[in-house]
C-alpha positions in Angstrom: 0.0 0.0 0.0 1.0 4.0 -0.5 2.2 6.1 2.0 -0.8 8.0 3.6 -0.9 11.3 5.5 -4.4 10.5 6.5 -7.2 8.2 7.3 -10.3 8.8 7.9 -12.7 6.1 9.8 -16.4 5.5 10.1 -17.1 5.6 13.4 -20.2 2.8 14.2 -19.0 -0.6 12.9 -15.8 0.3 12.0 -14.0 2.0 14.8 -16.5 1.7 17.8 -18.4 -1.5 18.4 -22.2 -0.1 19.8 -23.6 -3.4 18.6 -25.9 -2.0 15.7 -27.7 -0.5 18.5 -28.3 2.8 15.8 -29.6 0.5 13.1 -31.3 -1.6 15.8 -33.4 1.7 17.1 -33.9 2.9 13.7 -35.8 -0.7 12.4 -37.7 -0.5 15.6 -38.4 3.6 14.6 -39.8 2.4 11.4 -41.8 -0.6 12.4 -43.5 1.4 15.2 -44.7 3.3 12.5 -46.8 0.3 10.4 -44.5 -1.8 8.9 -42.1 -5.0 9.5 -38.6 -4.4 8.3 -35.9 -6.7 9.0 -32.6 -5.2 10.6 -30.7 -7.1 7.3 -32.8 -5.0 5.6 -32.1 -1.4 7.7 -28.4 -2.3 7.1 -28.2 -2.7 3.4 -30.2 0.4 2.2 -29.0 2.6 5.3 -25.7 1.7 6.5 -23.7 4.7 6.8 -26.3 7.3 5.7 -27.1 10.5 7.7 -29.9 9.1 9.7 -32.9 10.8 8.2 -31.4 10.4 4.6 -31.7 6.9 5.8 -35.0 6.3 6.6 -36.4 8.1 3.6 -34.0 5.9 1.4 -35.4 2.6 3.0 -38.9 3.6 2.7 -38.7 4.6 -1.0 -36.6 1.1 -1.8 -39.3 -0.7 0.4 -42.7 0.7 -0.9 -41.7 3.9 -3.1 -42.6 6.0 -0.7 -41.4 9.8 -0.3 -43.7 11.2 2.1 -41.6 13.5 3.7 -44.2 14.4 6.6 -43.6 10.2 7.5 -40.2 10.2 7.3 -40.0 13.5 9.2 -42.0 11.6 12.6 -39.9 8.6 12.0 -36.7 10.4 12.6 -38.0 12.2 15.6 -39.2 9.1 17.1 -36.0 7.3 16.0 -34.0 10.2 18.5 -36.2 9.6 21.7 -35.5 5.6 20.9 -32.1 6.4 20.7 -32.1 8.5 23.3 -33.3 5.7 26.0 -30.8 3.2 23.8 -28.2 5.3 24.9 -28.8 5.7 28.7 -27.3 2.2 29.6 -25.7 1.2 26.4 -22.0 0.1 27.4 -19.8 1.4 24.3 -16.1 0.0 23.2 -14.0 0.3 20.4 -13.0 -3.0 18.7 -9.7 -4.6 19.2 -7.0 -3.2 18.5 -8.3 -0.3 17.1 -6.5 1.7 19.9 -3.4 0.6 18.9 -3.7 1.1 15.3 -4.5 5.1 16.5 -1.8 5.5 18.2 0.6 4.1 15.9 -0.7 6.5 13.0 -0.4 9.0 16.0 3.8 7.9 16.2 4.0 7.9 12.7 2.9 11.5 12.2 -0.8 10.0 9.9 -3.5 12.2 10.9 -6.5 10.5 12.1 -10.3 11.9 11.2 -12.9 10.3 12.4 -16.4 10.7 10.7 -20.0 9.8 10.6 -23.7 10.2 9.2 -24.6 10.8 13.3 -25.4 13.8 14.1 -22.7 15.7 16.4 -24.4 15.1 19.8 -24.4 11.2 19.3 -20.7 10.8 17.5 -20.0 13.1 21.0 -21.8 10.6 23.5 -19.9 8.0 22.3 -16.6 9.1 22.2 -17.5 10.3 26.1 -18.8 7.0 26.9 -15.1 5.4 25.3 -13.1 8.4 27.1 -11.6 9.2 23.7 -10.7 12.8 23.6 -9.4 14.8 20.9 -5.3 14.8 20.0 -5.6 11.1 22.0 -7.4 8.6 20.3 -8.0 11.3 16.8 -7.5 14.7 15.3 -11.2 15.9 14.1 -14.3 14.3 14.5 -16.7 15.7 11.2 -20.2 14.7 11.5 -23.2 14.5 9.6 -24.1 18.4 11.4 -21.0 19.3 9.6 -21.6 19.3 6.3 -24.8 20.1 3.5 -24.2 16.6 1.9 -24.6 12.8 3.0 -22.5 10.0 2.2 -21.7 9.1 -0.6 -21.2 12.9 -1.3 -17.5 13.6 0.1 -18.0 16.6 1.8 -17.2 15.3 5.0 -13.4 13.7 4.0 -13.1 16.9 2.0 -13.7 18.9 5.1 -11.6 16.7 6.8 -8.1 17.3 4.3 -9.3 21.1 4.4 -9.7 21.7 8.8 -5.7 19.2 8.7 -3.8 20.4 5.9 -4.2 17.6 3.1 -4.1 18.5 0.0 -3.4 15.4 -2.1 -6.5 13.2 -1.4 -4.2 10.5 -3.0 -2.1 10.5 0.5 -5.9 10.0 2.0 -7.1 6.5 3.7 -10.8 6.1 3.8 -12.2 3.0 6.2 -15.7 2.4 6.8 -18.2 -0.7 7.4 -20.7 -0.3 4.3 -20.4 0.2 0.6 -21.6 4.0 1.0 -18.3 4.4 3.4 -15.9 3.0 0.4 -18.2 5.1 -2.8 -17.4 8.2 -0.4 -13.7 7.6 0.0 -13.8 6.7 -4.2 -15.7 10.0 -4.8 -13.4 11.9 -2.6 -10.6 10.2 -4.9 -9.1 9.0 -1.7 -6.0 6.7 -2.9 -6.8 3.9 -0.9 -10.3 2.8 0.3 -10.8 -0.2 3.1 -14.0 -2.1 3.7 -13.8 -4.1 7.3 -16.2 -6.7 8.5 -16.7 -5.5 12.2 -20.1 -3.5 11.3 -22.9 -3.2 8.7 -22.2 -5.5 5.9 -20.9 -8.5 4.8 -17.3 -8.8 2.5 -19.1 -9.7 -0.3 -21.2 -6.6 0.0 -18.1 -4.8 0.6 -16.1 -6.1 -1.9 -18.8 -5.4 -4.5 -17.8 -2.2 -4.1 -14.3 -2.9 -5.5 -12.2 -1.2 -2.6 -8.6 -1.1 -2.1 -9.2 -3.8 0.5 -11.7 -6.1 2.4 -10.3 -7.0 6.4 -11.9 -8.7 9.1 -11.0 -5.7 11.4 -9.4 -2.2 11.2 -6.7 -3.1 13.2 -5.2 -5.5 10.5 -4.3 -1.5 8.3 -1.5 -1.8 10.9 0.5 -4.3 8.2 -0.3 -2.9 5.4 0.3 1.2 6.0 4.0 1.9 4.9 5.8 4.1 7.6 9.1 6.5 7.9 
């Protein structure tokens, strides 16, 4: 692999293991409302979407629906749902992940962490993992951040403009769903990861032809060339 003077990572499923608790609150947001989605489902038509985006994507793939109003009380209810989630949900990162910070840390890689949560979640689980800024990452850019969703790049280009990249060749991007690797590939990030921790599986990954396919972030720790 290329030298890198960045990498971004999705946050949920990719860096911090929550147990689909998002996705898990958001099936049970749309179900309360009438219908009887699968969480399979939730994950492959909204996996790494700004939350609301989500919702209004699944309901047009499900029944072609685009009633705004709907999707609208879905969302609201979804935050209250996630709200209560949240109150004794016990957050970590995944293994090794910790490491793999710190050694982009040593090795002078910034580290970006972003997400299609809005900033007060991404927050609440960084608290909950006692990860603080210039430790664990460099900027956190969240779905508050920017005008445009994944797969839109906004946020990684955000990211290279607030550190000081300007080759988005020298750019990692690493997330858990397809959307997370056609964002790195629209950003023209030179390398773009798929891992196996979160949303989807590697063949849905690997469908969407990535740099590469792991098991778990902390295996980047091989393959990034340092010094």
């Amino acid at each position: 692999m290329q030298k890198i003077s960045l990498a971004v990572f999705d946050m949920a499923g990719t860096v911090v293991n929550e147990d689909n608790v998002v996705y898990k609150t958001l099936q049970k947001a749309i179900n309360q409302s009438g219908y009887d989605i699968a969480l399979d489902y939730v994950l492959e038509h909204g996996a790494g979407k700004e939350k609301h985006q989500a919702i209004k994507d699944i309901l047009k793939v499900k029944d072609n629906i685009t009633d705004d109003e709907l999707s609208a009380s879905i969302f609201e209810n979804f935050k209250k749902l996630l709200d209560q989630a949240y109150e004794t949900l016990h957050v970590t990162s995944y293994r090794g992940v910790e490491d793999l910070l710190d050694y982009l840390k040593d090795n002078g890689i910034k580290r970006a962490l972003n997400t299609g949560y809005d900033s007060a979640t991404a927050n609440l689980l960084l608290n909950k993992m006692g990860w603080e800024l210039g430790n664990q990452y460099d900027l956190l850019v969240t779905a508050d951040d920017v005008t445009l969703g994944r797969p839109h790049p906004a946020m990684i280009l955000k990211a290279m403009n607030d550190l000081g990249i300007t080759d988005a060749q020298m750019v990692l991007k690493a997330g858990d769903s397809i959307i997370d690797i056609e964002e790195g590939k629209n950003a023209k990030c030179g390398v773009t990861v798929g891992v196996t921790t979160g949303a989807q599986t590697f063949e849905q990954l690997a469908s969407a032809e990535p740099t590469f396919v792991l098991d778990e972030l902390a295996g980047l720790k091989d393959l990034i060339p340092v010094g």
